[in-house]
C-alpha positions as CSV (number, residue, x, y, z in Angstrom):
1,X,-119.5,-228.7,-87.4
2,X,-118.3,-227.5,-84.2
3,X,-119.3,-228.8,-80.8
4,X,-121.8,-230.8,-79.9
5,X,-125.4,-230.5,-81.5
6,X,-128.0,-229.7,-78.5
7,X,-131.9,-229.5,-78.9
8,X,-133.1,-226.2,-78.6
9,X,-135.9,-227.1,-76.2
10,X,-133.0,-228.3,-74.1
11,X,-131.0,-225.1,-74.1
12,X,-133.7,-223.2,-73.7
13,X,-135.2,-225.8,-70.8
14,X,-138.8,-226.0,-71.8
15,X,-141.1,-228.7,-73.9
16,X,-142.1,-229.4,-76.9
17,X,-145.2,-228.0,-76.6
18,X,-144.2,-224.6,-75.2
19,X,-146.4,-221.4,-76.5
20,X,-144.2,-218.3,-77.5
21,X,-144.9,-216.9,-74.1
22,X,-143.0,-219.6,-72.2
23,X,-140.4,-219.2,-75.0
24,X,-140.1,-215.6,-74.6
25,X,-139.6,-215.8,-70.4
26,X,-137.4,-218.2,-70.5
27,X,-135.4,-216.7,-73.4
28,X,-135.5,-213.6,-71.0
29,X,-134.4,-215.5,-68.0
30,X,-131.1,-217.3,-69.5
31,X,-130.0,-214.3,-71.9
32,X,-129.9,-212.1,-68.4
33,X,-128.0,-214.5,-66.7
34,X,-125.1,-215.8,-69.3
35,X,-125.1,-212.0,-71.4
36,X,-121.1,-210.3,-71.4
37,X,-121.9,-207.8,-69.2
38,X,-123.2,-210.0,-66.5
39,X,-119.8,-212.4,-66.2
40,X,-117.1,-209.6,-66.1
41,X,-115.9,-210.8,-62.5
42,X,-115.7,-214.3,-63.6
43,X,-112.7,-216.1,-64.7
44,X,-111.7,-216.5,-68.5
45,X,-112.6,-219.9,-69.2
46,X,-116.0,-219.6,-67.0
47,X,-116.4,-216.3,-69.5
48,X,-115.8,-218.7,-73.1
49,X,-118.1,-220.8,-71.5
50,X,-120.6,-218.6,-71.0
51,X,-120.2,-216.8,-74.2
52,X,-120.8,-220.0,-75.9
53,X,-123.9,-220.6,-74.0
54,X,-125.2,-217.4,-74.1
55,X,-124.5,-218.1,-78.3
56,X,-127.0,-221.4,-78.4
57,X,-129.3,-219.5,-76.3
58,X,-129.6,-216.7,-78.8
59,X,-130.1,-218.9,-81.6
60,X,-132.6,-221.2,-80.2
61,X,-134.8,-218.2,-79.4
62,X,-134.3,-217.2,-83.3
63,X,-135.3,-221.1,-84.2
64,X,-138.3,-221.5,-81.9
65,X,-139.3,-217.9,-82.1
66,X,-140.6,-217.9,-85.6
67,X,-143.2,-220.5,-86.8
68,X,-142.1,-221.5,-89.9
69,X,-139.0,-222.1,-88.5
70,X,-139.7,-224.0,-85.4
71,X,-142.2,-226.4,-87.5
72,X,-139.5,-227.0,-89.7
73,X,-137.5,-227.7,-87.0
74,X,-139.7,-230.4,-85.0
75,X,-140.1,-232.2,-88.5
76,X,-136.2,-232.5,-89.0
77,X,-135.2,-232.4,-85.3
78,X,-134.3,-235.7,-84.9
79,X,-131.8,-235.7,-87.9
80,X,-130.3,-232.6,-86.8
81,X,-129.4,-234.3,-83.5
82,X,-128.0,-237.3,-85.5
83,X,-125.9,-234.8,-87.4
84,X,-127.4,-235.7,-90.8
85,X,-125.4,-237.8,-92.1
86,X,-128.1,-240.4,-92.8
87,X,-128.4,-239.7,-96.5
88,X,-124.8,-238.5,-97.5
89,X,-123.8,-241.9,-98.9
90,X,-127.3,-242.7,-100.6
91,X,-128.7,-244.8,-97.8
92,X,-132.7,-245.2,-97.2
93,X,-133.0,-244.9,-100.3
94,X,-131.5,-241.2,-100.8
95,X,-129.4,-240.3,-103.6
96,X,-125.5,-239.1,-103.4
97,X,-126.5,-236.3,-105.4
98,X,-128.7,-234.9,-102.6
99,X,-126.1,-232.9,-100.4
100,X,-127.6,-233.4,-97.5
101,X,-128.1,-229.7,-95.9
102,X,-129.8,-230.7,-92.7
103,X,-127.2,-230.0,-90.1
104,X,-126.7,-226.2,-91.7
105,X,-130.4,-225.3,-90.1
106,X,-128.3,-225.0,-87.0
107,X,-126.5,-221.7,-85.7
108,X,-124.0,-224.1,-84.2
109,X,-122.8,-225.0,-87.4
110,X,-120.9,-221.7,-87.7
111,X,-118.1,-220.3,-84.9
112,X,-118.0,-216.7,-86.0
113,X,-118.6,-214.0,-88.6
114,X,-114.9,-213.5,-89.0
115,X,-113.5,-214.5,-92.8
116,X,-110.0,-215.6,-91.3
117,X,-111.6,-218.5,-89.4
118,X,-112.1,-221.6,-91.5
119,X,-115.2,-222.6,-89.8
120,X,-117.1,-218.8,-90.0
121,X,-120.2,-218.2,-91.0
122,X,-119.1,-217.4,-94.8
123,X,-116.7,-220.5,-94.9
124,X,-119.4,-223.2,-93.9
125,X,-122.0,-221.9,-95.7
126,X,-120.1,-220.9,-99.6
127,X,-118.7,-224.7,-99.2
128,X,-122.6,-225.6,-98.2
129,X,-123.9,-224.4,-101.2
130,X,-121.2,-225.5,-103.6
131,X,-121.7,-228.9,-102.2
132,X,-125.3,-228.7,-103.6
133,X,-124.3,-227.1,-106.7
134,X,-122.2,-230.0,-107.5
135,X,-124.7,-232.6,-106.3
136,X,-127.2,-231.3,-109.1
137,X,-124.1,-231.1,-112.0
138,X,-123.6,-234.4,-111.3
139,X,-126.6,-236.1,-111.4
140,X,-127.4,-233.9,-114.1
141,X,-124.4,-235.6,-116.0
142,X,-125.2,-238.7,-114.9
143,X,-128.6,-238.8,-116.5
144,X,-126.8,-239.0,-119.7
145,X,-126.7,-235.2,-120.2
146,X,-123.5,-233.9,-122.0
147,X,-123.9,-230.0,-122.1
148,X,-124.0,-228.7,-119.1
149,X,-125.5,-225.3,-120.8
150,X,-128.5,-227.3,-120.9
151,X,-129.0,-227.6,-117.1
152,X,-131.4,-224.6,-116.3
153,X,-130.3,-223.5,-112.9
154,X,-126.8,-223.5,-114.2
155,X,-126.4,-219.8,-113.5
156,X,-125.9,-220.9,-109.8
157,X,-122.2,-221.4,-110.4
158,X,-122.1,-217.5,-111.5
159,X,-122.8,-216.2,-108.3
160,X,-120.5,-216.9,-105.0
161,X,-121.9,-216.6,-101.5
162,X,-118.9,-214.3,-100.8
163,X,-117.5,-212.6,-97.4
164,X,-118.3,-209.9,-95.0
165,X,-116.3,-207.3,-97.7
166,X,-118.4,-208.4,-100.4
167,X,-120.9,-205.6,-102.4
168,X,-124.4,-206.0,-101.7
169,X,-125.0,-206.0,-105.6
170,X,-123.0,-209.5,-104.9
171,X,-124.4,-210.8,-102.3
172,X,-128.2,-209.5,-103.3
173,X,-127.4,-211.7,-106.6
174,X,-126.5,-214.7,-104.7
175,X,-129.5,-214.3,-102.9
176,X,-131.9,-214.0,-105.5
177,X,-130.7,-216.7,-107.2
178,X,-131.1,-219.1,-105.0
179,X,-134.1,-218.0,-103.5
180,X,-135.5,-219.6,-107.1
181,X,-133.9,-222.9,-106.5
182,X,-135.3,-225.7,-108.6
183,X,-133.9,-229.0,-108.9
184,X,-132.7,-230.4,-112.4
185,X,-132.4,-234.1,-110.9
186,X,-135.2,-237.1,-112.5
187,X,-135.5,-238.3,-108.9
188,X,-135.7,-241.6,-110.6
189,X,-134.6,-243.7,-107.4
190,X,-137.7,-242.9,-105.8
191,X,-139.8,-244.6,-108.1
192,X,-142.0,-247.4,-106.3
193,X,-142.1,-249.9,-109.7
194,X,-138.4,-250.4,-111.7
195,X,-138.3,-250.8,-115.4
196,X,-138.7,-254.2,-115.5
197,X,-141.7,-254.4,-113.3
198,X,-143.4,-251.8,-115.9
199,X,-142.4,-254.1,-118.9
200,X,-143.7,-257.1,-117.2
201,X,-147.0,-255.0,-116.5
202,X,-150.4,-257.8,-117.4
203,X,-151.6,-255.1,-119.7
204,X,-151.3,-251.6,-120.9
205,X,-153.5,-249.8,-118.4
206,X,-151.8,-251.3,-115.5
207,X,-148.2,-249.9,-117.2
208,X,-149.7,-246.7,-117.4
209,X,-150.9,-246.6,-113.5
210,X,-147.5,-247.2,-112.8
211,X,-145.8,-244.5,-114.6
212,X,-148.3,-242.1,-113.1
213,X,-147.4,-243.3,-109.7
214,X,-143.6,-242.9,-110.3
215,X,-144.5,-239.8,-111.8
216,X,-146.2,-238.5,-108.8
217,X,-143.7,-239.8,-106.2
218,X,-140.7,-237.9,-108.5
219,X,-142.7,-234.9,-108.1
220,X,-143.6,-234.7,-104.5
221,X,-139.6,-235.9,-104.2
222,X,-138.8,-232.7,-106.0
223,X,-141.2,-230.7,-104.5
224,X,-139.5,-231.7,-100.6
225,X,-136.1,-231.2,-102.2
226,X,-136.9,-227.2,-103.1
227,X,-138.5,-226.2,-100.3
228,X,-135.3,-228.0,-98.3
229,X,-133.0,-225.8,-100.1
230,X,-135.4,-222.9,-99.8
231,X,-135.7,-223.0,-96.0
232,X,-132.3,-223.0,-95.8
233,X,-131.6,-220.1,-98.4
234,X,-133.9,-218.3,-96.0
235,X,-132.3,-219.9,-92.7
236,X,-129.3,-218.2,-93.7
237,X,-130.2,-214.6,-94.7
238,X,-131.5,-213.8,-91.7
239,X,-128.4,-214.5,-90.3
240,X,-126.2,-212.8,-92.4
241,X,-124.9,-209.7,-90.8
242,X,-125.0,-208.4,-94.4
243,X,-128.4,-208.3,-95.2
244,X,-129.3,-206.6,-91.4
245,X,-126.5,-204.0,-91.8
246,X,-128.5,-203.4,-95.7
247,X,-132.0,-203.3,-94.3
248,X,-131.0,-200.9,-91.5
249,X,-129.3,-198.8,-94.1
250,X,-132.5,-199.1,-96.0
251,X,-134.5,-198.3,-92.9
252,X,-132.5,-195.2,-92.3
253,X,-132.7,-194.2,-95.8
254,X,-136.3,-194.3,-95.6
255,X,-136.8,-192.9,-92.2
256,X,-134.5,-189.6,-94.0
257,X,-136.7,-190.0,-97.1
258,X,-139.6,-189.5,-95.0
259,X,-137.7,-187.1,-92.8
260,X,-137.1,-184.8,-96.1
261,X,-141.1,-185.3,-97.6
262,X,-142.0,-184.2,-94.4
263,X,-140.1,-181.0,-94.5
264,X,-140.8,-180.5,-98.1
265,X,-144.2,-180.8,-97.5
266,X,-144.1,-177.8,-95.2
267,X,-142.0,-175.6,-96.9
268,X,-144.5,-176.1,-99.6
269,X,-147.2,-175.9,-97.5
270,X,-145.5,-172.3,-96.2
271,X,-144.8,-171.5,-99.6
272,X,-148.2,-172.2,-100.8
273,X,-149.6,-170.0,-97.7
274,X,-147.1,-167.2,-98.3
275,X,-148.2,-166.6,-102.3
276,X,-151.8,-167.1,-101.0
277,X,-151.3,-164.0,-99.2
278,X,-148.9,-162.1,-101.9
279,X,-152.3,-162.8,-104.4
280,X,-154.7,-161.6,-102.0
281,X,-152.8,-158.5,-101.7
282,X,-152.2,-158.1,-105.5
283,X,-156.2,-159.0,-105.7
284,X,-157.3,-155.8,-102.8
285,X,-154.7,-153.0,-104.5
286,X,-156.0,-154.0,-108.6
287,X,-160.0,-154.0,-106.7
288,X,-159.1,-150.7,-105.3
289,X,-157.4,-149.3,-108.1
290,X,-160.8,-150.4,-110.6
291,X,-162.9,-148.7,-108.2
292,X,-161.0,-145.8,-108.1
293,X,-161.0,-145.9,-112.0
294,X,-164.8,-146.8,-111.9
295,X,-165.4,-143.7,-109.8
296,X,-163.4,-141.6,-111.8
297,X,-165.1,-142.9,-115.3
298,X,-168.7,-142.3,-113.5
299,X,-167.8,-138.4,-112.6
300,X,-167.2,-138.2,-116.2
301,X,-169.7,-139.9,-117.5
302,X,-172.6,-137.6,-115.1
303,X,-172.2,-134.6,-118.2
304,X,-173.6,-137.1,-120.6
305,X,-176.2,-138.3,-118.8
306,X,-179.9,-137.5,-119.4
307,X,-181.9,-134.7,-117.0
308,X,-183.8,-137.5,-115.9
309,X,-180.7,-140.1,-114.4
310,X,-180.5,-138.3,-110.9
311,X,-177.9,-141.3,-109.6
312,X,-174.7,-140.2,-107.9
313,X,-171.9,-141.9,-109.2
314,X,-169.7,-139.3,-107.8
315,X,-171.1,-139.8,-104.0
316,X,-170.8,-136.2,-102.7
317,X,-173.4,-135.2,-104.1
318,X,-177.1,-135.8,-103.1
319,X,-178.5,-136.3,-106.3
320,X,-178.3,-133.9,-110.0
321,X,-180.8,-131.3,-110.9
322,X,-181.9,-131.2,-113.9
323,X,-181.0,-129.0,-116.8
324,X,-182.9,-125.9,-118.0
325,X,-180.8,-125.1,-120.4
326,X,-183.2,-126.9,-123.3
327,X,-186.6,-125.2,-121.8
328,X,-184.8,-122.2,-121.9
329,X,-183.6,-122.6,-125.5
330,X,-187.4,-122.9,-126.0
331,X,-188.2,-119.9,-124.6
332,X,-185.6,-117.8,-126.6
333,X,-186.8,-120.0,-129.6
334,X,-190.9,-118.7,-128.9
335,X,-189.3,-115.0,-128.0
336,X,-187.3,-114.9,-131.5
337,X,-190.3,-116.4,-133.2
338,X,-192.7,-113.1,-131.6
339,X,-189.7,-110.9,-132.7
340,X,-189.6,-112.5,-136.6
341,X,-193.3,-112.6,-136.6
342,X,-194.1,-108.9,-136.0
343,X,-191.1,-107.6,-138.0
344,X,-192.5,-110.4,-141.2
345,X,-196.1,-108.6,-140.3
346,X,-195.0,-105.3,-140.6
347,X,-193.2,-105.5,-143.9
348,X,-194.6,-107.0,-147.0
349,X,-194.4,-110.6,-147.3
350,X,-193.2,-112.3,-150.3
351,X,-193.8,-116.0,-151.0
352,X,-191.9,-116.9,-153.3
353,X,-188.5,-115.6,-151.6
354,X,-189.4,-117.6,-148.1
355,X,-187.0,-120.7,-147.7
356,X,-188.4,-123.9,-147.0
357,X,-186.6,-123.9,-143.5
358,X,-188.7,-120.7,-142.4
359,X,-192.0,-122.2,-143.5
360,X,-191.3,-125.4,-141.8
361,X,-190.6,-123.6,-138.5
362,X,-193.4,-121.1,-138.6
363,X,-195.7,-124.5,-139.3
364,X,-194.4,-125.9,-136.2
365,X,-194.6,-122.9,-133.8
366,X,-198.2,-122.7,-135.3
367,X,-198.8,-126.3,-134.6
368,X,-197.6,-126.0,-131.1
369,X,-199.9,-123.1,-130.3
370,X,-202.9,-125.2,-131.3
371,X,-201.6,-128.2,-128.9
372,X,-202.0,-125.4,-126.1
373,X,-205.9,-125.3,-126.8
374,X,-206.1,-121.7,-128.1
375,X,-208.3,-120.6,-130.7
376,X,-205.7,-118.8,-132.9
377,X,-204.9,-119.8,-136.2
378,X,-200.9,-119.4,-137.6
379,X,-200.5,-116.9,-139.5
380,X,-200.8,-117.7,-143.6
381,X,-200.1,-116.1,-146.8
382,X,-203.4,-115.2,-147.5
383,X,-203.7,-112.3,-145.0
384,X,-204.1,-108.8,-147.4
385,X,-201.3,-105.9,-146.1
386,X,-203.1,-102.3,-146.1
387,X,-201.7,-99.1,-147.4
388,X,-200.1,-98.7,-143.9
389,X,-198.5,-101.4,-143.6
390,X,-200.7,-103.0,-140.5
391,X,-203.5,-105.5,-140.9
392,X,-206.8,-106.1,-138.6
393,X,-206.2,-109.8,-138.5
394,X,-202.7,-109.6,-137.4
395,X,-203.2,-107.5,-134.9
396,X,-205.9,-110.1,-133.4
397,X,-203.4,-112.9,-133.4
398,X,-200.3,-110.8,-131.9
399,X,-202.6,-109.7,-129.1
400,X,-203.7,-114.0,-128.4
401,X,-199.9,-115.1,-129.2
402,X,-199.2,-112.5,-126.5
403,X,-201.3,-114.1,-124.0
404,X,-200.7,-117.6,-125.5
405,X,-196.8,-117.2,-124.7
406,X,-197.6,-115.4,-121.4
407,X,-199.2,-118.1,-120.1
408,X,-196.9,-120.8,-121.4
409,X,-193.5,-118.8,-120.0
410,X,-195.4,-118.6,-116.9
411,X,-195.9,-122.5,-117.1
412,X,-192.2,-123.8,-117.9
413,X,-191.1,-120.8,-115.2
414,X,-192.8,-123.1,-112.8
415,X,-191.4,-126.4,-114.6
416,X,-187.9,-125.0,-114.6
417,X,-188.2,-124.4,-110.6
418,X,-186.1,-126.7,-108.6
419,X,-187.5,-130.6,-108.8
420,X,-187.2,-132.4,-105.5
421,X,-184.1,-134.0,-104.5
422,X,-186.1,-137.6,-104.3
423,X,-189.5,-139.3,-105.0
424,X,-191.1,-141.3,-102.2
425,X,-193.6,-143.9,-102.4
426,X,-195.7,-144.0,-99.7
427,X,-197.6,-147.4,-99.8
428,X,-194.0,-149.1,-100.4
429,X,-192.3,-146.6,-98.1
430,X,-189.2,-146.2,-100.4
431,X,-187.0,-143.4,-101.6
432,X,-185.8,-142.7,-105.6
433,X,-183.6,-140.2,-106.4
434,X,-184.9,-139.4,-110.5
435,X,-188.3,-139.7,-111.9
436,X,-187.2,-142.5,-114.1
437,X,-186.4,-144.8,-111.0
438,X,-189.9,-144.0,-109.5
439,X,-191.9,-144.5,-112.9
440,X,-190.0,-148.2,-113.0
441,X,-190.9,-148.8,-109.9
442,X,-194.5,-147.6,-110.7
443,X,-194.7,-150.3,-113.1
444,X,-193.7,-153.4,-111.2
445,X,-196.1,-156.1,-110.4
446,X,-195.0,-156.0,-106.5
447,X,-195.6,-151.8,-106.2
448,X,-199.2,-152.9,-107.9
449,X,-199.7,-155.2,-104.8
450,X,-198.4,-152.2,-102.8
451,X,-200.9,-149.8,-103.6
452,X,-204.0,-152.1,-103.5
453,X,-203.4,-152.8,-100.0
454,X,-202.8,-149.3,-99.3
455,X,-206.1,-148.4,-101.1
456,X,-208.0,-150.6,-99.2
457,X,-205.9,-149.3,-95.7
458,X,-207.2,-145.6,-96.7
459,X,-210.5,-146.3,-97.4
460,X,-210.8,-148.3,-93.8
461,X,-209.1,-145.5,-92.3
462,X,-211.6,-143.0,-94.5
463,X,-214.9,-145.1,-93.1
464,X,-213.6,-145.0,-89.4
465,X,-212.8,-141.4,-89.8
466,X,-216.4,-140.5,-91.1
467,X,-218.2,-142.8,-88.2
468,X,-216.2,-140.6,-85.6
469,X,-217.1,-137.5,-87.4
470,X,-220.9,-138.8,-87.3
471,X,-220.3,-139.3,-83.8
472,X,-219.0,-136.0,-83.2
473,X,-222.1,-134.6,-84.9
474,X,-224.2,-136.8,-82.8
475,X,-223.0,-135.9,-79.5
C-alpha cells in the first residue's frame, strides 16, 4: 500500500448521503483547483503534493460516480479504512485461505502505471491475484485433495495479469478468466453446528436440519466470496490503461467501419442511379428501334391487306382506296364470255368435244344473269342451228345479254368510283376510316343505345318541325 488510506467522502468533502449532482460539482470544483496546469508557478514539492491530491480526487469521483461501485464501497468502507487486514490471519472466523482483497478496491493501492516501479499498477495487482490463486490451491489441498488437475478453476494459473507491453490476446484471456471466478473452497468453517454437535443430534430429522443449515451458510459464504473477487476483477479493468487504449481502438475501428459503409453505401447508391439511367437509355433506343421496325413491317404488310382494311399503318397516308383490279377482272371475264358466246353461236356446237371447265363456266355466267332478275334463260344444247348458220333464239338472248351487261357495267362503273375517304356516324358522332370499322361499330350494343336516342331526337325535332309548319299555314 502506499500512503495513508482516506475516505472518499472526505477527499471529495461531501456526506454520505450525497446525490451524483453534489458529487459531480464538487468533483468539478477540486479537479480545477489541484489539475497540472493550474500549479505551474508553484514550487516542486507544493506541485507532488498537489499531483497526489489531484490523484485521490480523480479516483474517488470514479468510486462514488458509479453505483455499483459506490454501494460496494459504503458496505466495505470501514474495512478499507482499517486496511483490511482483519481476516488475513483467519480471525472472526475467516479462513487463511481467503486472501483478503479488500484494500485493492482502492486506487491508492497503486503509485503508477509504470512496470519499473515495484508498487505500479501491474505489480500490486499480478501479486493480488496470485495471492488468491494460492489461497484456493491450498485449501483445495487441504481438504484432502491430491490432484490438483481436479480443482476446476485451475486454469487460473495459465493466464498472468501481465504488463503495459503485454498483447491484448493476453491480457483479454486474463480477463475472461477471471471474470468466471468460482471458488473450489468447502467453506466448512462457516458452518453454525460442528461434527460432533450433528452426531449428538436427539434424532435423525434434527441431524438433517442441521446439515441443511450448514449447507445453506457454505453457500451464501461462497456466494459473498465470488462476487468479492468479481467486483474486484471489474474494479480493476476499468482502470487498466490497456483495456481503454483497446476499446478506443475498437471505437475508432468502428467509427471507420461506419465511416467506409457509409461511403460504400453511396457509391452504390451512385452506382445503382448511374445503371438506372444507362437501362433507361438502352430501354428508349430498342423502343424506338421496334417501332421503327413495326412501321416498317406495317408498310409492307398494307399490299396484303384486304380492300376493305382502310387503316394507315404507314401514317402519310389518309386512308387506302380500294382495289378495282378484281371488278375489273369481272368485267373482262363477262366481255370474253359475250365474245366466246357469239363466236360458239355462230359455229356449230358440238357436245361431246366441250370440256367440263367450259360447261361449268358457261353454268355460272348463266346463273349470275338470273341473280340479276332478267328473264333470259342460258344458252343450252338444245337450241337447233339453221342452214345459215344463225338461230331465232340466239339472237333474242344476245340482244337481253346486251342489255343485261349494259346495265351491270354501268352498275360496277359506279361501284368502282372512288369510296369515301371515311364513314361517319352521326348519332355517335365518330369517324371510321373502312367499312369494316363502321359495320363493327354498327353492331355494338352501345351504337344500338346511340341510335335509339337519336331516333327519338329526330322524331321530336320532326313533330316540332311540322307544328311550325302548321303554324305557318295558319297564319
Amino acid at each position: 500500500m502506499t500512503g495513508q488510506i482516506r475516505c472518499h467522502y472526505d477527499v471529495l468533502g461531501i456526506e454520505r448521503d450525497a446525490d451524483a449532482a453534489i458529487i459531480k460539482k464538487a468533483h468539478r470544483k477540486l479537479a480545477l483547483r489541484h489539475h497540472p496546469d493550474k500549479t505551474v508557478s508553484l514550487n516542486e514539492q507544493q506541485r507532488e503534493e498537489s499531483a497526489t491530491e489531484f490523484k485521490l480526487i480523480q479516483a474517488a469521483y470514479e468510486c462514488l460516480g458509479d453505483p455499483d461501485e459506490r454501494k460496494w464501497y459504503d458496505e466495505h468502507r470501514d474495512m478499507i479504512l482499517r486496511g483490511g487486514m482483519h481476516g488475513s490471519d483467519g480471525a472472526d472466523g475467516e479462513s487463511s485461505f481467503l486472501y483478503d482483497v479488500t484494500p485493492y478496491h482502492f486506487s491508492g493501492c497503486y503509485d503508477s502505471y509504470d512496470d519499473n516501479n515495484p508498487d505500479s499498477f501491474y505489480s500490486v495487482y499480478a501479486e493480488c491475484f496470485e495471492c488468491i490463486y494460492n489461497g484456493e490451491k491450498d485449501g483445495f489441498i487441504s481438504e484432502g485433495n491430491i490432484d490438483l488437475n481436479d480443482m476446476f478453476n485451475a486454469h487460473l494459473s495459465e493466464v498472468s495479469f501481465g504488463n503495459s507491453k503485454s498483447k491484448w490476446e493476453d491480457v483479454s484471456a486474463f480477463y475472461s478468466s477471471w471474470e468466471a471466478f468460482s471458488s473450489c473452497l468447502s467453506f466448512a468453517w462457516v458452518d453454525i453446528y460442528h461434527l460432533n454437535d450433528i452426531r449428538e443430534a436427539p434424532s435423525r430429522r434434527i441431524r438433517r436440519l442441521m446439515e441443511d443449515d450448514n449447507r445453506k451458510k457454505r453457500k451464501a459464504a461462497k456466494k459473498e466470496r465470488v462476487e468479492e473477487i468479481c467486483a474486484l476483477v471489474r474494479f480493476v479493468k476499468k482502470r487498466d490503461p490497456r483495456v481503454r487504449a483497446q476499446r478506443e481502438k475498437q471505437l475508432l475501428d468502428q467509427a471507420k467501419k461506419e465511416a467506409k459503409g457509409k461511403k460504400d453505401a453511396e457509391e452504390r447508391k451512385k452506382n445503382r442511379e448511374i445503371a438506372k439511367q444507362e437501362w433507361r437509355i438502352q430501354q428508349e433506343l430498342a423502343l424506338a428501334e421496334q417501332e421503327a421496325t413495326d412501321l416498317d413491317a406495317g408498310r409492307i404488310r398494307l399490299a396484303d391487306l384486304d380492300s376493305d382494311d382502310d387503316y394507315d399503318y404507314g401514317g402519310k397516308g389518309k386512308g387506302r382506296k380500294k382495289k378495282k383490279g378484281k371488278r375489273r377482272g369481272k368485267n373482262n371475264k363477262r366481255n370474253d364470255f359475250d365474245s366466246e358466246d357469239i363466236d360458239e353461236v355462230d359455229a356449230p356446237v358440238d357436245v361431246t368435244d366441250t370440256s367440263a371447265a367450259e360447261v361449268e363456266n358457261d353454268d355460272t355466267d348463266a346463273l349470275e344473269v338470273d341473280e340479276e332478275g332478267n328473264d333470259s334463260t342460258p344458252i343450252s344444247d338444245d337450241v337447233d342451228v339453221d342452214d345459215s348458220g344463225s338461230n331465232q333464239p340466239d339472237n333474242d338472248v344476245d340482244e337481253d345479254n346486251d342489255v343485261e351487261y349494259d346495265s351491270m357495267s354501268s352498275e360496277e362503273e359506279s361501284e368502282s368510283e372512288e369510296e369515301p375517304d371515311s364513314w361517319r356516324c352521326e348519332c355517335c358522332r365518330k369517324d371510321f376510316k373502312s367499312a369494316s370499322q363502321f359495320e363493327n361499330h354498327a353492331k355494338s350494343k352501345k351504337h344500338k343505345e346511340k341510335w335509339k336516342q337519336y331516333e327519338k331526337k329526330l322524331q321530336k325535332e320532326a313533330k316540332k318541325k311540322a307544328v311550325e309548319d302548321l303554324m305557318d299555314e295558319i297564319a
